[in-house]
Every structure is written in structure tokens, then in C-alpha cells.
C-alpha positions in Angstrom: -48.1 -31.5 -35.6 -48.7 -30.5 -39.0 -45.7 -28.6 -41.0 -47.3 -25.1 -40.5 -47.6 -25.7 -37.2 -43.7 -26.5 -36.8 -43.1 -23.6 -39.0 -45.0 -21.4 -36.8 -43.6 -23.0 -33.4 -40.4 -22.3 -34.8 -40.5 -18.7 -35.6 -42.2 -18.3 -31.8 -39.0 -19.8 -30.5 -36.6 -17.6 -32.7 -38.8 -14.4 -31.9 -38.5 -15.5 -27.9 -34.7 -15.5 -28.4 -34.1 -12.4 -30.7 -36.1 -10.3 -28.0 -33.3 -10.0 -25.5 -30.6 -9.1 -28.4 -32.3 -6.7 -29.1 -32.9 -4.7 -26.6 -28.6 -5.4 -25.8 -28.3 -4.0 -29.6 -31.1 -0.9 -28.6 -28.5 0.1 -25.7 -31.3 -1.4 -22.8 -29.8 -2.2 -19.6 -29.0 -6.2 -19.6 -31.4 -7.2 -16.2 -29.5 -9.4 -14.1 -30.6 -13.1 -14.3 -30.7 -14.6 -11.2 -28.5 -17.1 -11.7 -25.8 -14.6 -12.8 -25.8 -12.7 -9.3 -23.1 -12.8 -7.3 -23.0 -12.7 -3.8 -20.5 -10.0 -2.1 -17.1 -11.4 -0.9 -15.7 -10.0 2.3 -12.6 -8.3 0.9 -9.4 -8.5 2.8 -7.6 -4.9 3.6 -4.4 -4.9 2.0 -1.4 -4.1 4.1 1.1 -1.4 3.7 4.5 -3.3 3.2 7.7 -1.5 3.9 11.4 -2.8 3.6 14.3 -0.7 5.9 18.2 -1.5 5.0 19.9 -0.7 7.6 23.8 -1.5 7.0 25.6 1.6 8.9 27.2 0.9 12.3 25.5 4.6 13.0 23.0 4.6 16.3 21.8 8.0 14.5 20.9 5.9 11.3 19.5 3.2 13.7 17.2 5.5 15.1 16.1 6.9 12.3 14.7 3.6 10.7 13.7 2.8 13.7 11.6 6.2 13.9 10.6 5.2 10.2 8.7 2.3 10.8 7.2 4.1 14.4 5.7 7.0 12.1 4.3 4.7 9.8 2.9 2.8 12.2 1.5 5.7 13.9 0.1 6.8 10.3 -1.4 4.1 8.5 -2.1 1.8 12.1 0.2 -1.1 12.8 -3.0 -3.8 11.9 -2.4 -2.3 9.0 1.2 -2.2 8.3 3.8 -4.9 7.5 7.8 -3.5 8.3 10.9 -5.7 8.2 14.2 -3.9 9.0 17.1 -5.6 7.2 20.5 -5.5 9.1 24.0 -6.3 7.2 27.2 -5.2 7.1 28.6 -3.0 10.2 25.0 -2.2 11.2 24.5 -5.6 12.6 26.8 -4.8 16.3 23.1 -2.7 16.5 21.6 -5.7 16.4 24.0 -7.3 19.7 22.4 -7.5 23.2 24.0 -4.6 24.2 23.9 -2.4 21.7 22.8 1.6 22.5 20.0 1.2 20.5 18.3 -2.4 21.8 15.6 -1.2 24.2 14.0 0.6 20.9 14.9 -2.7 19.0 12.4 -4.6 21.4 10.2 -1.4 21.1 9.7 -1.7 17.6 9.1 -5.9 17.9 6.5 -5.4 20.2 4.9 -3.3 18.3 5.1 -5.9 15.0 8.0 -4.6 13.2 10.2 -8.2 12.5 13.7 -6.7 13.0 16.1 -9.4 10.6 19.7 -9.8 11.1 22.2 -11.2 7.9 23.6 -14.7 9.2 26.4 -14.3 6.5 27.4 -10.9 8.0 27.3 -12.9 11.3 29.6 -15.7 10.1 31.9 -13.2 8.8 32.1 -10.9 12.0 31.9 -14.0 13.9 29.3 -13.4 16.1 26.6 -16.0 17.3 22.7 -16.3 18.1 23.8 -15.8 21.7 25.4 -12.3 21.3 21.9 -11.3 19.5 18.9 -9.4 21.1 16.4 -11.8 21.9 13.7 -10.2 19.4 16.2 -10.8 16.5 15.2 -12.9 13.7 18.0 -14.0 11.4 18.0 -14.8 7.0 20.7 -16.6 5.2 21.7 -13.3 3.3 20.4 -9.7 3.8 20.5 -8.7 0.2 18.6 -11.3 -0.6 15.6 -11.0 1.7 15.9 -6.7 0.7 15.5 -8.4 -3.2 12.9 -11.1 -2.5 10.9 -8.2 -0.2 10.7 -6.0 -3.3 9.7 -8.3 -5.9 6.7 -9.0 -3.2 6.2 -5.1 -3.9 7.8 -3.7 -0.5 8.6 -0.3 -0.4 12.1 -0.1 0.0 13.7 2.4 2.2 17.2 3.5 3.4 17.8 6.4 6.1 
């Protein structure tokens, strides 16, 4: 290959490559390449997360989280939904066996709200697993799971 041949070989190549920048400089739609397509990805729905402190020996304030995380439920669908109800404090004895309000406590964990009970508040009012409803589950320390649930971007409620 003689040098003007090179030289002319060269300036085809350059030409090929300066094509495409500028019609990006002219403000022409890039076409995709087929190598840069992507295919869709399912997306996952993201759930509504809500938080409830409930720390009040009160049935009244027991039945109004309780109608809390039904109405949201109700609203938003409860596939949809992810409710945790925090109990410390004097409203754990809501959380006993026999408390007035535990036919709507197992109402609300069949229908997938995780109703938690403060093992420290336990410990202190010295009451056991055994005195519990049986849909109860239990964290180490209530204010920490109501912390740790909003730095996990929970709404945070209190009736």
C-alpha cells in the first residue's frame, strides 16, 4: 500500500467516525445500538410501610391504632402494606391474653399487621411469654425497633 493510499484509507476511517458526532453535535437523535438495549426488568411494587407506638394502657387508644392499620389496609390493600404496632410502657397489659382488646389483636395478625411487644417493658412489669396473646411477637427494646423502623423510612404514627 503505497503512502497515498494510507493517507487516503486514513481520512476514510476518520470521516466514518466523525459522522456519528456529528449528528450528536447537530442535535440528531443518538439511534440505539443494539448492543446498548436493555431489556425491561420486572419492577417490584413498593410497599407502604407504617410504624404505630402504642404505649397507653387506654383500650380507646388501642382501638384506634388498631383501626389505623385496618383503614390502611382497606386503602392502599394489605399485599400492599407493611404495619408493625410497637407496644411499651403501660400499653403492653393490651398485649396479655386477656386483655379487652385481644380478639382485634388476632384480627389485625391475620390480616398481616406484626403486632410487637417490648421484652424490657416485660422484664420490668414482670410478665412472661405465657401471659402474652399467642399472635404476639416480642423485640429487646421498643424504642429501638420504633428508631430502627424509621431509619428504614416507616411512617411513624401515634393515636
Amino acid at each position: 500500500m503505497t503512502v497515498i493510499h494510507r493517507k487516503f484509507a486514513a481520512a476514510i476511517a476518520c470521516a466514518a467516525l466523525a459522522l456519528p458526532l456529528a449528528a450528536v453535535a447537530a442535535g440528531e437523535p443518538k439511534k440505539p445500538v443494539a448492543a446498548q438495549k436493555k431489556k425491561p426488568v420486572a419492577k417490584m411494587a413498593k410497599k407502604e410501610r407504617m410504624v404505630i407506638q402504642v404505649s397507653d394502657a387506654d383500650s380507646k387508644k388501642w382501638n384506634l391504632a388498631l383501626n389505623n392499620a385496618k383503614n390502611v389496609q382497606t386503602d392502599l390493600g394489605a399485599d400492599k402494606t407493611e404495619i408493625e404496632i410497637v407496644a411499651y410502657g403501660p400499653g403492653i397489659g393490651m398485649l396479655k391474653a386477656d386483655a379487652e382488646v385481644a380478639n382485634r389483636i388476632e384480627e389485625a395478625a391475620a390480616a398481616g399487621v406484626k403486632v410487637v411487644a417490648c421484652e424490657n417493658t416485660m422484664k420490668a412489669q414482670k410478665i412472661s411469654r405465657d401471659d402474652m396473646h399467642k399472635n404476639v411477637e416480642y423485640v429487646p427494646a421498643g424504642v429501638v425497633e420504633l428508631m430502627r423502623r424509621q431509619q428504614q423510612g416507616y411512617a411513624y404514627i401515634r393515636p
